[in-house]
Backbone as a ProteinNet text record, in pm:
[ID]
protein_1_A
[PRIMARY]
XXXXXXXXXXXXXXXXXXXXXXXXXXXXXXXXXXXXXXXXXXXXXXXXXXXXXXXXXXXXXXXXXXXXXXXXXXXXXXXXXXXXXXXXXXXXXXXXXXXXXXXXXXXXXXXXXXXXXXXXXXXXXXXXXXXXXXXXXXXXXXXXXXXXXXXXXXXXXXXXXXXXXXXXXXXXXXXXXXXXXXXXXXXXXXXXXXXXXXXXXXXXXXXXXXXXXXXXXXXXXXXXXXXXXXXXXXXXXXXXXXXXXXX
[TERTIARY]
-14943.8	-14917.3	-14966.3	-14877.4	-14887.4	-15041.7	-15116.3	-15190.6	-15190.6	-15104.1	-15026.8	-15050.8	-15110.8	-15059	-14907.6	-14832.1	-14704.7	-14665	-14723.9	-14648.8	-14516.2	-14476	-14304.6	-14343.3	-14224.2	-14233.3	-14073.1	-13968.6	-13781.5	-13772.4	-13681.4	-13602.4	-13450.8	-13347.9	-13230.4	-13105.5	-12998.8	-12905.9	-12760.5	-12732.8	-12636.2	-12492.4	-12435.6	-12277.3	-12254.2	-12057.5	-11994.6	-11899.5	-11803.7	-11667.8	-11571.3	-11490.4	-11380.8	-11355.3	-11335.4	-11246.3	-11098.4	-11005.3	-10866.9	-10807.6	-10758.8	-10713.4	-10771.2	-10929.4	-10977.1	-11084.6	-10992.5	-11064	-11137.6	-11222.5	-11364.5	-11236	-11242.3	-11203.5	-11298.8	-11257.6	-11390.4	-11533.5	-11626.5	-11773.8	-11774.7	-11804.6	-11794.4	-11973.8	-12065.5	-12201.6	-12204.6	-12331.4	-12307	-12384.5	-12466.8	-12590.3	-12707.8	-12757.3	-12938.8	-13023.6	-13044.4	-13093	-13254.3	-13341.2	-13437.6	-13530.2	-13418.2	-13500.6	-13363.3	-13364	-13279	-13344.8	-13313.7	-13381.2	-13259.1	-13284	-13243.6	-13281.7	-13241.4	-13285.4	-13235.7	-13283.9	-13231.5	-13313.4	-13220	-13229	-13200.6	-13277.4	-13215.7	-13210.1	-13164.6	-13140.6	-13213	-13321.2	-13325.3	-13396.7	-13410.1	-13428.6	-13559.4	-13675	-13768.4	-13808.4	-13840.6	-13870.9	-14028.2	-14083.4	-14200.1	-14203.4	-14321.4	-14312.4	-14390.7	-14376.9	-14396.2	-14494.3	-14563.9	-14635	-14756.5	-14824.2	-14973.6	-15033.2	-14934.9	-14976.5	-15050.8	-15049.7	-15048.9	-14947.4	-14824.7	-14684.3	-14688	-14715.4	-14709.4	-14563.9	-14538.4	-14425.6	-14400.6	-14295.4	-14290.8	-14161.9	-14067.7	-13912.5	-13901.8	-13786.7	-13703.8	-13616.3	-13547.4	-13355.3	-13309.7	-13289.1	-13243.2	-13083.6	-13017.9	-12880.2	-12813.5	-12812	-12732.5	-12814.7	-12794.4	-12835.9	-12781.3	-12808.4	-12788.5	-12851.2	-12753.3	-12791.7	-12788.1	-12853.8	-12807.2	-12830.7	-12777.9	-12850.3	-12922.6	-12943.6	-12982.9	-13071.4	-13031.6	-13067.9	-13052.6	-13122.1	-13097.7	-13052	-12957.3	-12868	-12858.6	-12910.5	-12920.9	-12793.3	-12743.7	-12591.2	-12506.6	-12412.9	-12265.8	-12153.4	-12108.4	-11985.3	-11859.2	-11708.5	-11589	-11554.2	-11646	-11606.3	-11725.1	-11841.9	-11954.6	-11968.2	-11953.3	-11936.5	-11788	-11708.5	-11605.2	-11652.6	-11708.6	-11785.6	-11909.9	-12020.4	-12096.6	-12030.3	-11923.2	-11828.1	-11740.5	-11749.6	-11604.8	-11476.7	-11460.8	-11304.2	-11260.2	-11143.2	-11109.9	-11105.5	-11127.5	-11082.4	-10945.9	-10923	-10794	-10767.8	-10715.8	-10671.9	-10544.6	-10631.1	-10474.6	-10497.8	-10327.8	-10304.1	-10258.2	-10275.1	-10286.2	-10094.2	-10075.9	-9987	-9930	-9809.8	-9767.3	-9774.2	-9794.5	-9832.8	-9664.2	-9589.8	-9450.2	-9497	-9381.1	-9429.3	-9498.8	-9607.4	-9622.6	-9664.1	-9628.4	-9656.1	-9761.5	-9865.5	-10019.7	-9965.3	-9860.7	-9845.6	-9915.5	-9948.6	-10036.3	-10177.4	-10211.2	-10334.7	-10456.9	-10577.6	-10612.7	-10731.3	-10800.7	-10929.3	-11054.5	-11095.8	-11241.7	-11218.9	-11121	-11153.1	-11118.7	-11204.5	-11164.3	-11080.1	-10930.3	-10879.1	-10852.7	-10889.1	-10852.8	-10710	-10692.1	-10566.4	-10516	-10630.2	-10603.8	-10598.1	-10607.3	-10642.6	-10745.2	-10775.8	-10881.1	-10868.8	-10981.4	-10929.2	-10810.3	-10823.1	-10612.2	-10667.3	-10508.1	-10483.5	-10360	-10367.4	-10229.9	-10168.1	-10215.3	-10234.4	-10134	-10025.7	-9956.3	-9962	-9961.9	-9925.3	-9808.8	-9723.8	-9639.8	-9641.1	-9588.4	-9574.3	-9434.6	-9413.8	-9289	-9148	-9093.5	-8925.9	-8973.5	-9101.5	-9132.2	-9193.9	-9245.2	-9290.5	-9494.9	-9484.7	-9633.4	-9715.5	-9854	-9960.6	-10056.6	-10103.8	-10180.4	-10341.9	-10403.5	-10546.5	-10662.9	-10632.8	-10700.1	-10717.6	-10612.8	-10602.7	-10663.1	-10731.8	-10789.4	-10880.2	-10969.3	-11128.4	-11060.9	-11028.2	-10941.7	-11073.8	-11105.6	-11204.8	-11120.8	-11070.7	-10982.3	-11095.7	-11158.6	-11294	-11250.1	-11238.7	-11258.6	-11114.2	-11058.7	-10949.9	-10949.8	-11012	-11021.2	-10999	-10974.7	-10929	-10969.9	-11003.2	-11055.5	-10945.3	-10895.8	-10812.3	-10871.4	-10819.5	-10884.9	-10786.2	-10701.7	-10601.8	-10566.1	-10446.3	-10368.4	-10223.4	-10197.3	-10071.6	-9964.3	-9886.5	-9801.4	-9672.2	-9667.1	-9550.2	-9637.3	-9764.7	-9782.1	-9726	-9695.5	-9707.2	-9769.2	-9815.5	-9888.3	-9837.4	-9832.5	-9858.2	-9891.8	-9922.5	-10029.1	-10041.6	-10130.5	-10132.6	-10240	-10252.5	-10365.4	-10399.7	-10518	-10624.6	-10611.9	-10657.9	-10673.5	-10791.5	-10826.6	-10923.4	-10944.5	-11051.4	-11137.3	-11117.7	-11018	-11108.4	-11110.1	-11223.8	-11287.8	-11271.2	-11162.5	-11163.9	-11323.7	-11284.6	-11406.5	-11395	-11426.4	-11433.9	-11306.2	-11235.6	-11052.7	-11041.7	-11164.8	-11143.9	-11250.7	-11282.8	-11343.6	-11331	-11467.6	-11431.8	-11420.9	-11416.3	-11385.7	-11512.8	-11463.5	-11547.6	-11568.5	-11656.9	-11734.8	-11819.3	-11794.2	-11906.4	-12035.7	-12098.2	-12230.9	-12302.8	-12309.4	-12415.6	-12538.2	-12619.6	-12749.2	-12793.8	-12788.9	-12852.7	-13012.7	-13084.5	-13235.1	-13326.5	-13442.6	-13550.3	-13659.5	-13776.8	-13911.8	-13985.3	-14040.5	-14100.7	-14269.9	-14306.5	-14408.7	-14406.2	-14340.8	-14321.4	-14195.7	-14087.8	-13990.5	-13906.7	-13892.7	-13765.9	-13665.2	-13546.4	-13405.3	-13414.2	-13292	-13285	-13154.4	-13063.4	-12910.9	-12907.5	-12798.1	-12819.3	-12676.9	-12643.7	-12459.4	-12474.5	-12407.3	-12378.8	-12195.7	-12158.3	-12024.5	-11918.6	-11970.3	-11894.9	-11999.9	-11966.4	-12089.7	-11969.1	-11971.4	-11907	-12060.2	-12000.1	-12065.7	-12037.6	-12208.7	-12182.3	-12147.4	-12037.2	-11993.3	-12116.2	-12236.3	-12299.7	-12388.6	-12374.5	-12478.9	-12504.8	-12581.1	-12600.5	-12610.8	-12533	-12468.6	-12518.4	-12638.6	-12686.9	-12597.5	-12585.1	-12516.4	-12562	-12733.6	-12782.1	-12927.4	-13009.8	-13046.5	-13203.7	-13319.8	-13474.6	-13449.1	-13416.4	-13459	-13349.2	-13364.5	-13238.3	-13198.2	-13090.6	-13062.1	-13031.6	-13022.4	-13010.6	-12966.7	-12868.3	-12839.5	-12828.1	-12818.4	-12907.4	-12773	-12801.4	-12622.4	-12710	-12600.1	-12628.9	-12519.8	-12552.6	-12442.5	-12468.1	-12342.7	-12381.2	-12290.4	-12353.2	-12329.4	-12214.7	-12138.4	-12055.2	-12033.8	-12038.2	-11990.2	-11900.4	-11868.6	-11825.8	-11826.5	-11714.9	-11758.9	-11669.3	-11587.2	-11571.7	-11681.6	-11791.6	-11878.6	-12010.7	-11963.1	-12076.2	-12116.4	-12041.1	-12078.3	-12057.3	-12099.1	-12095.7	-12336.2	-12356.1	-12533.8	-12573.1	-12526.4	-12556.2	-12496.5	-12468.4	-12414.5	-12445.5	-12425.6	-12443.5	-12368.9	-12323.9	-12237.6	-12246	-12400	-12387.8	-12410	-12479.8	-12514.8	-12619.4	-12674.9	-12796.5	-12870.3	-12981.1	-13062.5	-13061	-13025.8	-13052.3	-13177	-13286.9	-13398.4	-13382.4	-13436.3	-13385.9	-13469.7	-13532.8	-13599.3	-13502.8	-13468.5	-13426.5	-13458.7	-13419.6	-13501.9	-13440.7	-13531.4	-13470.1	-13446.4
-6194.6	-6335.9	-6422.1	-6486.6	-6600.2	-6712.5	-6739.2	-6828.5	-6972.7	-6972.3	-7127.9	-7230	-7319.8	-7467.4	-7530	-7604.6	-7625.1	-7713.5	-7661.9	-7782.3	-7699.4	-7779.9	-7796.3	-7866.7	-7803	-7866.6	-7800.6	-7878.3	-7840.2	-7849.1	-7752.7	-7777.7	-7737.2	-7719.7	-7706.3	-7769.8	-7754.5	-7760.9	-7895.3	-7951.4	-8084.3	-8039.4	-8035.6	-7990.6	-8082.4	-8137	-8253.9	-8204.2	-8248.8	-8197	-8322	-8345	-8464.4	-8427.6	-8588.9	-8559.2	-8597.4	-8484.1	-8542	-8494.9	-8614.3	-8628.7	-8538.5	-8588.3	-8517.5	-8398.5	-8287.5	-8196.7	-8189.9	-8148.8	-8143.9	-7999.2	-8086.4	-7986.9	-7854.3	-7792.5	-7671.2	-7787	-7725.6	-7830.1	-7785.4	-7887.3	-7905.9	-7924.5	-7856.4	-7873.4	-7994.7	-8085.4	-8219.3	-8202.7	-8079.9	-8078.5	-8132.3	-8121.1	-8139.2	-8255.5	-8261.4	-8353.7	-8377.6	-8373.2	-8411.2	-8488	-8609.1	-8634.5	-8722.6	-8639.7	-8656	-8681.2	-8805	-8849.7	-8883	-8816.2	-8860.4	-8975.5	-9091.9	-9190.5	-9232	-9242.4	-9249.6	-9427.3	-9501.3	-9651.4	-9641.3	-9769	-9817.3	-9936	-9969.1	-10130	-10174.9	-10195	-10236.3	-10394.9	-10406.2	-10509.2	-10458.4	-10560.4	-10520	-10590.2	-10532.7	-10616.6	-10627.9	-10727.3	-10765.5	-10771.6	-10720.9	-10774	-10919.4	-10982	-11117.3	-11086.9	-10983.5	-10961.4	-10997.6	-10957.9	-10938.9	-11019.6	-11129.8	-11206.2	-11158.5	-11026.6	-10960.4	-10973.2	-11012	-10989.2	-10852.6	-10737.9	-10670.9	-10580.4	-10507.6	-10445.7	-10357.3	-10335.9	-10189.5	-10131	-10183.8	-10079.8	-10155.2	-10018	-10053.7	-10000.5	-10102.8	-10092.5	-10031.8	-9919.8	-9904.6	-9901.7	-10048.4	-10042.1	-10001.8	-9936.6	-9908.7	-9797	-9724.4	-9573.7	-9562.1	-9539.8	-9543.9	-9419.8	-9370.4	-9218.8	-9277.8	-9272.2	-9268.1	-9212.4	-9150.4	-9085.7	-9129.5	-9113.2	-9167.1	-9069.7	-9080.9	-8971.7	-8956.7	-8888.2	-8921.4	-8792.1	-8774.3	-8739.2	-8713.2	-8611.2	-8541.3	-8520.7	-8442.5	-8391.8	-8476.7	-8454.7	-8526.7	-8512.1	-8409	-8322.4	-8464.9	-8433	-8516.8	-8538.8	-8457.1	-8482	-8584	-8539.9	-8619.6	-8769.4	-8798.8	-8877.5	-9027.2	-8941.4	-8960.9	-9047.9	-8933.9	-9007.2	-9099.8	-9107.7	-9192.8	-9368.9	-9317.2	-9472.9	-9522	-9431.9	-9464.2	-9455.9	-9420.6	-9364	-9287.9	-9236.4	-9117.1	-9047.7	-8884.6	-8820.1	-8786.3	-8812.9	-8817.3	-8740.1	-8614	-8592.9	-8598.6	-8655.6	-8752.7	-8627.1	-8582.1	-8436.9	-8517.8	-8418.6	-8461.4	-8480.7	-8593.6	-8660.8	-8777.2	-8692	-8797.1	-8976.7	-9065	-9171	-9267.1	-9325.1	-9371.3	-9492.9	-9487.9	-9635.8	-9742.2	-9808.8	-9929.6	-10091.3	-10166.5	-10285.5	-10360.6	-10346.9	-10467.8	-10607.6	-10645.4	-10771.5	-10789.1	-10942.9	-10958.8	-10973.5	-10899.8	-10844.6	-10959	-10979.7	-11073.2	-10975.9	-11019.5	-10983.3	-10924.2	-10796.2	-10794	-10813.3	-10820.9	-10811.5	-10633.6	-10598.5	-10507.3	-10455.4	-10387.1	-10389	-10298	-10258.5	-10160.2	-10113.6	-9959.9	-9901.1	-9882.5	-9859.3	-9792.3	-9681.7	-9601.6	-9443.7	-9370.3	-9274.4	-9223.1	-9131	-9022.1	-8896.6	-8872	-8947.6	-8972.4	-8886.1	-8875.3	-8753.5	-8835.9	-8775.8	-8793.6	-9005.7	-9076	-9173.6	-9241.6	-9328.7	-9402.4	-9544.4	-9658.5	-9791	-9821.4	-9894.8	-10027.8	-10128.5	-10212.1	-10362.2	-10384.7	-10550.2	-10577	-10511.3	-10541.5	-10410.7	-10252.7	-10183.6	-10052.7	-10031.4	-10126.7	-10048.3	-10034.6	-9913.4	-9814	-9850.3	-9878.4	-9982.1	-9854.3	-9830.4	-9735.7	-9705.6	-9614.2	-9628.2	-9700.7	-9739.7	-9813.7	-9963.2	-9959	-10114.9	-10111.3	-10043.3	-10033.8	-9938.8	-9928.8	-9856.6	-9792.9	-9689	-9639.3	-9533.6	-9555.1	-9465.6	-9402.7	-9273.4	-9194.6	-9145.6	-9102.9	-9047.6	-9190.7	-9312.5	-9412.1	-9512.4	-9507.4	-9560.2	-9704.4	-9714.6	-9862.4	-9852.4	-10006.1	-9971.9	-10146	-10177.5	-10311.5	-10304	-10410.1	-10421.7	-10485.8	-10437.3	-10554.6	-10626.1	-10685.4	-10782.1	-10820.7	-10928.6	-11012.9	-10952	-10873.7	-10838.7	-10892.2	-10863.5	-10913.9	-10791.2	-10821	-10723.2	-10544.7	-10584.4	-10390.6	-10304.7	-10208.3	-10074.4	-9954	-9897.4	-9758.3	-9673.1	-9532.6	-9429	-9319	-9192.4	-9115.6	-8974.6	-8900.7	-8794.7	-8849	-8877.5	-8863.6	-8783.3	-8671.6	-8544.3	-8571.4	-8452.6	-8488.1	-8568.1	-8616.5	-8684.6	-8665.5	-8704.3	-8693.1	-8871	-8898.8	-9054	-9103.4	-9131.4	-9171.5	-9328.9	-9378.6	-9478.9	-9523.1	-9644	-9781.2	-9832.4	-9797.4	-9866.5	-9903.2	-9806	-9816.8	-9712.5	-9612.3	-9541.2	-9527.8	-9708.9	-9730.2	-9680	-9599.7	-9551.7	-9454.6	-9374.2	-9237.2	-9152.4	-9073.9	-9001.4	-8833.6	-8775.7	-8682.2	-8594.6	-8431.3	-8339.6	-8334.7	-8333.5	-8331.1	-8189.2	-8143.4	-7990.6	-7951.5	-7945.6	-7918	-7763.6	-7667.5	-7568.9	-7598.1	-7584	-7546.8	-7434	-7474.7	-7343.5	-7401.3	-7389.4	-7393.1	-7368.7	-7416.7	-7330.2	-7261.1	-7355.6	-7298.9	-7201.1	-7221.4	-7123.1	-7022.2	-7038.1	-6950.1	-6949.3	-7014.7	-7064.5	-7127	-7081.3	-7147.3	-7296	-7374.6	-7503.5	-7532.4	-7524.1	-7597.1	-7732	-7870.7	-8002.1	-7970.8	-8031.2	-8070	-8207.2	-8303.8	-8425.3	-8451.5	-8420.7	-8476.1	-8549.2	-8681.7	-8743.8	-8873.7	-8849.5	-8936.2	-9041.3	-9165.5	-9249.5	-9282.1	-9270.5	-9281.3	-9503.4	-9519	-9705.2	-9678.8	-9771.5	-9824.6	-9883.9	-9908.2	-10020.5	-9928.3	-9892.6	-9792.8	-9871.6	-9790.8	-9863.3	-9746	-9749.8	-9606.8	-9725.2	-9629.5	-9681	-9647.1	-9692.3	-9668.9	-9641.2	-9628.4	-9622	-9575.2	-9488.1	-9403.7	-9377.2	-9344.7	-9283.5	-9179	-9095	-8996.8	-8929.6	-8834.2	-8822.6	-8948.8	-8921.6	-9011.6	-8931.3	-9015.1	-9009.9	-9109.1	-9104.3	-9182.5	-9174.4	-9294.5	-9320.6	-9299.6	-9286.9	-9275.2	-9328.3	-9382.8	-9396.7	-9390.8	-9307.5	-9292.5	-9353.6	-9372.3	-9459.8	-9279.2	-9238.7	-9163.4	-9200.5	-9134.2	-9181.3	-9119.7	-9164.3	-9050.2	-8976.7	-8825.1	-8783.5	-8747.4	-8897.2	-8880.9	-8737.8	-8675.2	-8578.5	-8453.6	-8460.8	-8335.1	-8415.3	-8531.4	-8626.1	-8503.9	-8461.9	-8370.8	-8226.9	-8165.9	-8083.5	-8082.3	-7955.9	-7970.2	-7921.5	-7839	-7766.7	-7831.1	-7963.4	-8060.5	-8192	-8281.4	-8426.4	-8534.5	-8645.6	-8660.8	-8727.4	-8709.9	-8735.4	-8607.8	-8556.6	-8382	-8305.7	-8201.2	-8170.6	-8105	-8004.7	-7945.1	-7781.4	-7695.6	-7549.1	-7534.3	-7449.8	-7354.6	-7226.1	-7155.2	-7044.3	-6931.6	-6788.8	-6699.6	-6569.3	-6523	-6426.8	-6294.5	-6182.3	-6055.1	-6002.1	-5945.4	-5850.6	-5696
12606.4	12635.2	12520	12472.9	12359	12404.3	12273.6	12342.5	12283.5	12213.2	12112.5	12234.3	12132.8	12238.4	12253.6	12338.6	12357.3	12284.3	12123.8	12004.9	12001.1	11904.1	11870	11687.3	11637.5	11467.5	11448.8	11434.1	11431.4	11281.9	11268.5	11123.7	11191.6	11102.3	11142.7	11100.7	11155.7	11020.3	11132.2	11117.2	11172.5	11142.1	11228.6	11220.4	11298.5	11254.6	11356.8	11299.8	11414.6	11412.6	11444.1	11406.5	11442	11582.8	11674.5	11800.8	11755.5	11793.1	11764.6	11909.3	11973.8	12118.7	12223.2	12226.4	12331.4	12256.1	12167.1	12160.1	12008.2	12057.3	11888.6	11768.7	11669.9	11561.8	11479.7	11375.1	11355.4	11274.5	11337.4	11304.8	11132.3	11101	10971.1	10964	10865.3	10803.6	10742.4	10748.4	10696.8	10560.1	10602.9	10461.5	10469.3	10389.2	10403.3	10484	10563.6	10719.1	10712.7	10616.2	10629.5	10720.5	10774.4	10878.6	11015.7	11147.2	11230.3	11370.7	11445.2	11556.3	11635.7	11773.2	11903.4	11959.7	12009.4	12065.9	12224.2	12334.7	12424.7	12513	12526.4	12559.2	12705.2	12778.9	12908.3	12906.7	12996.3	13051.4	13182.9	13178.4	13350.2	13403.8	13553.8	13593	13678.1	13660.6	13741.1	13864.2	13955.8	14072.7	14154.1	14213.6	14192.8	14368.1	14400.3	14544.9	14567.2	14691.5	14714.6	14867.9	14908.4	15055.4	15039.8	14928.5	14937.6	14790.5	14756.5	14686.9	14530.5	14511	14358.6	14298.9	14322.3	14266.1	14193.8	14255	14200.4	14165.2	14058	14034.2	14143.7	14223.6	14266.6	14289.9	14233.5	14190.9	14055.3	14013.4	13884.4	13892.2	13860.4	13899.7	13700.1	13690.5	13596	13594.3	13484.2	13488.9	13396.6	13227.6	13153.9	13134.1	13060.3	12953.3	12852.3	12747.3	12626.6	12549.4	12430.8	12391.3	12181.9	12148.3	11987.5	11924.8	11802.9	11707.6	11567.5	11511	11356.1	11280.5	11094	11043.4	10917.4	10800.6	10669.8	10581.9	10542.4	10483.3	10275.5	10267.9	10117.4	10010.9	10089	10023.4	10064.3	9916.5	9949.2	9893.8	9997.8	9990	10000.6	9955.3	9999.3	10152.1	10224.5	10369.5	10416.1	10407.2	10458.4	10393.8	10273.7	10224.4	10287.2	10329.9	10405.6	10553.5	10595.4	10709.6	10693	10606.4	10590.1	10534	10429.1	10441.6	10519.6	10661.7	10763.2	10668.4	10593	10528.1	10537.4	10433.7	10427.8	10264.1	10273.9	10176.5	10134.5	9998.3	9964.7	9808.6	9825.6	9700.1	9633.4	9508.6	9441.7	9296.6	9273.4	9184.4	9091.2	8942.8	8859.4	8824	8725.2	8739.9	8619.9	8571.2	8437.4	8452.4	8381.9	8426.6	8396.4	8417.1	8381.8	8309.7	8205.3	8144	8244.8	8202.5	8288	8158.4	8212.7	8161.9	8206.8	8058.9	8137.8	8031.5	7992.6	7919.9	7813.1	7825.7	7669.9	7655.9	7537.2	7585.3	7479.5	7524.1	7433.1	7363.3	7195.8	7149.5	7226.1	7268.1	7293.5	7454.8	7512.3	7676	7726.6	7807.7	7924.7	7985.8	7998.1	8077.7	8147.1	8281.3	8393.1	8370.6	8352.9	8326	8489.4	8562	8719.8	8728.4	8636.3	8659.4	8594.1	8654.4	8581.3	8545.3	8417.6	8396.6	8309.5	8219.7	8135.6	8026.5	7988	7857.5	7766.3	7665.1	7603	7638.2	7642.6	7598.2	7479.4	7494.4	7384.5	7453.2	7358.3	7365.1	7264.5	7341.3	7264.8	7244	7180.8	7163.5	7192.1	7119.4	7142.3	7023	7106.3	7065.3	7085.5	7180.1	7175.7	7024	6969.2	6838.4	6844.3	6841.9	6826.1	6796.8	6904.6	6877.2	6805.2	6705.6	6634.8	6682.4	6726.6	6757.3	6729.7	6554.8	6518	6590.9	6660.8	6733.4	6839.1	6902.9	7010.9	7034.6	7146.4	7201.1	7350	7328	7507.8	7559.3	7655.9	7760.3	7850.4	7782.9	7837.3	7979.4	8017.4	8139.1	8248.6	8177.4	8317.4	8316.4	8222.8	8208.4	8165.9	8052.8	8061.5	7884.2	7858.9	7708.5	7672.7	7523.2	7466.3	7307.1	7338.4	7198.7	7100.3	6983.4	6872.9	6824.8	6873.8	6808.2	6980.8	6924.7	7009	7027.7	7133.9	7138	7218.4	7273.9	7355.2	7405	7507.1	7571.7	7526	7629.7	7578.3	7679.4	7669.8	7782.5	7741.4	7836.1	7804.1	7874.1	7830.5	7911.1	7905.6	7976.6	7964.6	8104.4	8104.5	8195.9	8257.3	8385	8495.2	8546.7	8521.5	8577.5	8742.5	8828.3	8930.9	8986.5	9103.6	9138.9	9296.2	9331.9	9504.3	9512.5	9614.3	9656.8	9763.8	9808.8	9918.2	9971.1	10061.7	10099.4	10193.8	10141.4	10216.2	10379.2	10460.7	10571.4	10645	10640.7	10671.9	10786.5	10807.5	10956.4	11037.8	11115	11162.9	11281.3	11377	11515	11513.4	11475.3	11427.2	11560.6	11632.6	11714.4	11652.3	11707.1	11654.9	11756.2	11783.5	11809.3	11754	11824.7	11765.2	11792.8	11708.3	11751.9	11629.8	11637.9	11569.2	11621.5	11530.3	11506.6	11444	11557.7	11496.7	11565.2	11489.4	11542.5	11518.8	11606.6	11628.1	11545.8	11414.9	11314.7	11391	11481.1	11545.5	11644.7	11716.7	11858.4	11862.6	11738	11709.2	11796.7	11900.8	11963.5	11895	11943.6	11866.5	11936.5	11881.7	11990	11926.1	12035.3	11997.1	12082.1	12023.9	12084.5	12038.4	12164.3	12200	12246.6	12178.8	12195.4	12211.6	12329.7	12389.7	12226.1	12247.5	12176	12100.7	11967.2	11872.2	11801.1	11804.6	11680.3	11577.8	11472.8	11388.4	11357.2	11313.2	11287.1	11151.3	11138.6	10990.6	10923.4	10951.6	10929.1	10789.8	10678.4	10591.3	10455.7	10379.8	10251.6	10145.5	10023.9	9997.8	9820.3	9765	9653.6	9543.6	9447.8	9315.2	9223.1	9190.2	9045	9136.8	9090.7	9176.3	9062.7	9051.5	9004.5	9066.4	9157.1	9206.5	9264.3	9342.3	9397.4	9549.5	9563.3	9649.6	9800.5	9871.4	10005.4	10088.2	10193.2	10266.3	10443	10469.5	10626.1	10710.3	10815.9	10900.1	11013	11133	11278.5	11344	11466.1	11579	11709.4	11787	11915	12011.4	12106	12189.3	12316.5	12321.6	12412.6	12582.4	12671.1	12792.1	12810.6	12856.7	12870.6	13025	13144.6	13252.9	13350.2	13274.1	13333.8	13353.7	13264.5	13339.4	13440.2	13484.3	13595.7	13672.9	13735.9	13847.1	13842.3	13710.1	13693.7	13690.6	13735.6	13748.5	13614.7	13532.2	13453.2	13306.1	13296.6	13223.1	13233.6	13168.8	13128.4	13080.9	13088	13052	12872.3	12847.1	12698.1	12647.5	12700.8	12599.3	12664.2	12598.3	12663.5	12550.4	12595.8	12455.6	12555	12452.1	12465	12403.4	12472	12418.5	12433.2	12337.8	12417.9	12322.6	12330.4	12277.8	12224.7	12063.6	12061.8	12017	12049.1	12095	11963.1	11871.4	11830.4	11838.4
[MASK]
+++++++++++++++++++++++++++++++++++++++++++++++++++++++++++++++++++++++++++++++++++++++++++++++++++++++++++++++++++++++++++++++++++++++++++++++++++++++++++++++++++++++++++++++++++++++++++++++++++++++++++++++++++++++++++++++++++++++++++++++++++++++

């Protein structure tokens, strides 16, 4: 017989899976979870008795329940990243660029080509005649280019590499399985957490210029799942498995 006290110390690994009409898709690993908290809220009204002149408390009407998650986040894969900006992943293949026209261009300004990753690179002027390198600073890696003269009527064009891109806040609502694989580092018990249905909050802050490595914060709001109400061996937000394995 074990003689440990009934601490607990979790590590473990965060998987979510898309809901698409109803059913959870394959759980996707989110990556390194350093630090992940369950939060569980109520709502209630308290009531005071009026007999014996203590006003003392003696029910509580509990009226809402509330389940959330929240949690900080290491890695950042094209999918997770996806979900921490409420967007989507999108791969855009690599791709000849067709003439395009940026007009007239002035001394020493900036101008966004709109693609990134370019190759093979020509400019024109007016009647199509051949703007020479010397006339310009092109950042083939980001796509941006600074002229040194005054041109007029330019066009460029060029090969665009492939690219990963991650829309901004365009798939808001987005629902989610929640399952956490962990284990007890003290007592060596496993522990699985099934959370029904998780929306993730749009609400994050996703740094750009970074001392260290970076990391970012996520939060979920828990949803019901009132078809297992009356099931005993279920919940309608989730529950927690413990459990001991033999080898």
């Amino acid at each position: 017989m074990s003689n440990k006290p009934d601490l607990i110390s979790l590590q473990g690994e965060l998987c979510l899976a898309k809901m698409i009409n109803g059913q959870p898709a394959a759980l996707l690993p989110i990556g390194n979870t350093p630090e992940l908290q369950l939060k569980i809220t109520s709502e209630s009204t308290d009531h005071f008795e009026s007999k014996t002149g203590m006003r003392a408390k003696d029910a509580v009407l509990r009226k809402q329940t509330g389940v959330s998650v929240s949690g900080t986040l290491e890695e950042v894969t094209k999918e997770n990243l996806a979900m921490i900006l409420s967007g989507k992943s999108i791969e855009i293949p690599a791709k000849a660029v067709p003439e395009t026209s940026i007009g007239a261009v002035k001394v020493g300004e900036m101008i966004d080509l709109g693609v990134r990753n370019l190759s093979e690179v020509t400019f024109k002027g007016p009647a199509d005649t051949a703007i020479t390198t010397d006339k310009y600073n092109l950042d083939l890696v980001f796509g941006t280019v600074v002229f040194k003269e005054a041109i007029t009527d330019v066009k460029w064009t060029g090969q665009a590499g492939a690219t990963t891109r991650t829309t901004i806040a365009n798939d808001l609502g987005g629902e989610y399985r929640f399952f956490f694989k962990g284990v007890d580092t003290y007592q060596g018990d496993k522990i699985a957490v099934t959370l029904w249905r998780l929306e993730l909050s749009p609400e994050t802050e996703f740094d750009l210029i970074h001392e260290d490595f970076a990391s970012y914060s996520f939060e979920g709001e828990c949803l019901a799942d009132i078809t297992k109400a009356n099931d005993p061996e279920l919940s309608i937000f989730g529950h927690i498995d413990r459990f001991s394995v033999t080898t």
